[in-house]
N, C-alpha and C positions, 0 to 999 in steps of 0.2 A: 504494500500500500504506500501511497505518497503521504507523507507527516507532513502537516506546516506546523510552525513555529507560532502559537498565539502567546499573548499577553494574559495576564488575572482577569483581564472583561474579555477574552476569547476572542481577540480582534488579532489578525495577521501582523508580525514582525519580524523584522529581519532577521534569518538564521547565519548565525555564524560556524554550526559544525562543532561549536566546543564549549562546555559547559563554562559555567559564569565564577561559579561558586568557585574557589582554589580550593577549602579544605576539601573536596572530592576528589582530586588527583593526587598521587602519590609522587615523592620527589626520592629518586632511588637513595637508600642510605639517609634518609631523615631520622631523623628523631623523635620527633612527634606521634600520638598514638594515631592508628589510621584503621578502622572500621570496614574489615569487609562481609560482607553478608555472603550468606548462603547460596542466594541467585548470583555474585559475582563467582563464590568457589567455584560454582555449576559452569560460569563461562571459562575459568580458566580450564577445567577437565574438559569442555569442549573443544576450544579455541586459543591457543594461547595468544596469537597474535591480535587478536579483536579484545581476549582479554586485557592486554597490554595497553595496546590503543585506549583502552576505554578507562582503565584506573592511572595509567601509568602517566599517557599521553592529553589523558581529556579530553577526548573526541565525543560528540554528544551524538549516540545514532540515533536515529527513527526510532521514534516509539511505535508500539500499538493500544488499541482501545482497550481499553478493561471490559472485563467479562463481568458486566452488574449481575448477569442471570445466578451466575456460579457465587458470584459476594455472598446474592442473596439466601443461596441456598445455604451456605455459610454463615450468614447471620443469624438465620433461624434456627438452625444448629444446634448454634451456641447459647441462644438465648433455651433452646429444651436442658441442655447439657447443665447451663449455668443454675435453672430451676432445682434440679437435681444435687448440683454441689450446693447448693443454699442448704440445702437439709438432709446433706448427705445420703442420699439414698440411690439402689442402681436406678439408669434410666432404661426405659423399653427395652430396648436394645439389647442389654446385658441379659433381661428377664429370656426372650429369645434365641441367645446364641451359650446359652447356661454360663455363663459368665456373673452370676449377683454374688460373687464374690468381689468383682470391683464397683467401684464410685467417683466419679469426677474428683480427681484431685483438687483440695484447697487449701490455697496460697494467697496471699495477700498483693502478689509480684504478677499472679494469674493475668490480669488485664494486658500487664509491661510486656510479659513475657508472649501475647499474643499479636502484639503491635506492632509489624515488621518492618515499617517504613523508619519510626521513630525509635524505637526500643528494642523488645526481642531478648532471647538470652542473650546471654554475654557474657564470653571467657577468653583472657590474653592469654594466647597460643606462647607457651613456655616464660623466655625470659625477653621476648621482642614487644615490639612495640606492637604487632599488631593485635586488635581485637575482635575476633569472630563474633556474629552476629545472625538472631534465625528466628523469624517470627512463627511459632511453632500454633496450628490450629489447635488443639487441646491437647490436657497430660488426665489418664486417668492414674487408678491408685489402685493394688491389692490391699487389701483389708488388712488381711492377715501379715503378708510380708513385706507391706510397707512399701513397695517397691513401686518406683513408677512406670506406667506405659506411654508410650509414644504415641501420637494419634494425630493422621492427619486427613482431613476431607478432601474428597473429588468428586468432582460432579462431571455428568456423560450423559449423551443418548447414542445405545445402541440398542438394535434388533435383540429378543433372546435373553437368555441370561447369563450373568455375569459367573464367568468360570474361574478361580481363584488362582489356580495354577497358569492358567491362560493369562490373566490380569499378570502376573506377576514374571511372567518368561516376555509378555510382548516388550521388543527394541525400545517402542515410545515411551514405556514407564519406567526404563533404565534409572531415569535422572529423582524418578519419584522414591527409589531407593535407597539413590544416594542421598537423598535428603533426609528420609528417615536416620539413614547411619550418620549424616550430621549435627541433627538435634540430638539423638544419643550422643554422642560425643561429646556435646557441650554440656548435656547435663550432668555427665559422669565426671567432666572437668569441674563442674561448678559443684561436687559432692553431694549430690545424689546416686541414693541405685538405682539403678534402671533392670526394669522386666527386658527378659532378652527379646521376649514379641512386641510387638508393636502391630497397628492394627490400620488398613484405610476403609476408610466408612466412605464406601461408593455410592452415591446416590444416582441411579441409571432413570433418567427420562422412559416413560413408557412411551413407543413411536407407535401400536397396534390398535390404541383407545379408536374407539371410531370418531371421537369431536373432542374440540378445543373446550369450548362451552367455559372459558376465563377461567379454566383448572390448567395444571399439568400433574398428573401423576410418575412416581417413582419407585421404584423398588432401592432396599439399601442392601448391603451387603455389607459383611465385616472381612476382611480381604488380611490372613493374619501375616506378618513378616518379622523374621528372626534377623534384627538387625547385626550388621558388622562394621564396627568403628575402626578395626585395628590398622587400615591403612591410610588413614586419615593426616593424621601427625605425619607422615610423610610428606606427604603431597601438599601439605599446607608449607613444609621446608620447600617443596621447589619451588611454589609459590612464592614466596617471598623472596627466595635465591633473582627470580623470575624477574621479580617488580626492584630486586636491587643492581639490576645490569643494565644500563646503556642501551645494549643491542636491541630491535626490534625482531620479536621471532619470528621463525618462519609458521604459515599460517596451516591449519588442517587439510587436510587436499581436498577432503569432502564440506568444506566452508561454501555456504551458498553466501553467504554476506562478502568472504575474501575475495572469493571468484567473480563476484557482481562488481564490487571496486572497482579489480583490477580491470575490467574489460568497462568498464563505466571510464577511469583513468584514462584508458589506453586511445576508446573513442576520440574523445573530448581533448585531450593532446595532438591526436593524430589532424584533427579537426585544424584546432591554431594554428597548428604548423602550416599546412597546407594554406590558410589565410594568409600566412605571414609570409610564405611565398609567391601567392598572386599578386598582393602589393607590391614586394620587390619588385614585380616583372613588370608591372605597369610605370613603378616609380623609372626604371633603367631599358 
């Protein structure tokens, strides 16, 4: 999609290509504490060179729309979920997948810890300066062993039903994993114990209903996953190695954003050139 660049009253202005704010780029070998979230980890595992561009460099890319449909169903969510942690007791949910052994975990940090634009957990990765950041949709709680679960919402419509092993082998949800093993991670740095499962609460669009009728109906699923943090601490070391080099890396080869550039570049130079030779020809 094409982005324009509006203003606070959503009036068109001029794009510069590069964020405004300085503390959002990173200056390699600073000193200062520098904040990256879980959606930046996610691009560096994908992209290191867009990653780079983007924290290292400040390059401001195109955005896309927010998915209100998906907020909402998130919202609401939270608000049954949050019912539930008010007076501790399982939600539906639990009652159905024989899980009334847990209860929405409560925490006083609960709101902070959901807030992922502004807040979110938060743990300085060893003795650097930076600090990881991940706005986690809910944490439940075992009763009995105190432990936490990891839990994050997604919303879908597909045909059928949602098959768990399927859900969890498809390519596309790769990154939804790795996100789980990153809020584990953070929580287990911030001392807490974490339940080795973790759970996504799928809420699947029925596409079969015969009418709209100002409804949408859903079926939900508890989709379980046994997270793994252990290679995590690594990868957040190259990262950093990453963002403290100079060099610009080389881009993914399956990069549709790098690939798009560079033949976006390549036009659009080939283009001047060629201007700036008819001129010559005309001026001589």
């Amino acid at each position: 999609m094409i982005d324009l660049k509006r203003n606070s009253k959503k009036e068109p202005v001029k794009a510069t290509g590069l964020r405004t704010r300085v503390s959002s780029s990173y200056s390699p070998n600073q000193k200062e504490d520098f904040k990256i979230s879980r959606g930046r980890f996610s691009n560096f595992l994908t992209c290191k060179r867009c990653f780079y561009l983007d924290r290292v460099k400040g390059l401001d890319p195109p955005g896309t729309p927010g998915w209100t449909l998906n907020e909402t169903t998130d919202l609401l969510l939270k608000k049954e979920f949050d019912y539930c942690r008010e007076r501790q007791i399982p939600h539906r949910l639990f009652l159905e997948n024989d899980l009334s052994h847990l209860v929405p975990f409560d925490h006083p940090e609960m709101d902070n810890w959901r807030n992922s634009l502004h807040k979110g957990l938060m743990l300085r990765h060893k003795d650097t300066n930076i600090i990881l950041t991940g706005g986690v949709d809910d944490i439940w709680q075992h009763k009995i062993t105190k432990q936490l679960i990891v839990v994050d919402y997604k919303s879908q419509a597909k045909l059928g039903r949602v098959d768990k092993k399927d859900y969890l082998d498809d390519p596309y949800h790769e990154g939804y994993k790795i996100q789980m093993d990153f809020y584990a991670y953070l929580l287990k740095g911030m001392g807490f114990d974490v339940y080795k499962t973790s759970y996504f609460l799928v809420c699947n669009a029925k596409r079969d209903d015969d009418e709209f009728n100002k409804r949408m109906n859903f079926d939900e699923y508890l989709v379980p996953y046994n997270w793994n943090s252990d290679w995590i601490a690594n990868k957040i070391d190259e990262m950093i190695s990453l963002m403290n080099n100079e060099q610009i890396p080389e881009p993914n080869p399956s990069c549709k954003n790098c690939a798009y550039s560079e033949q976006y570049a390549r036009l659009v130079c080939n283009s001047v050139k060629d201007n700036r030779e008819q001129v010559q020809g005309n001026l001589f």
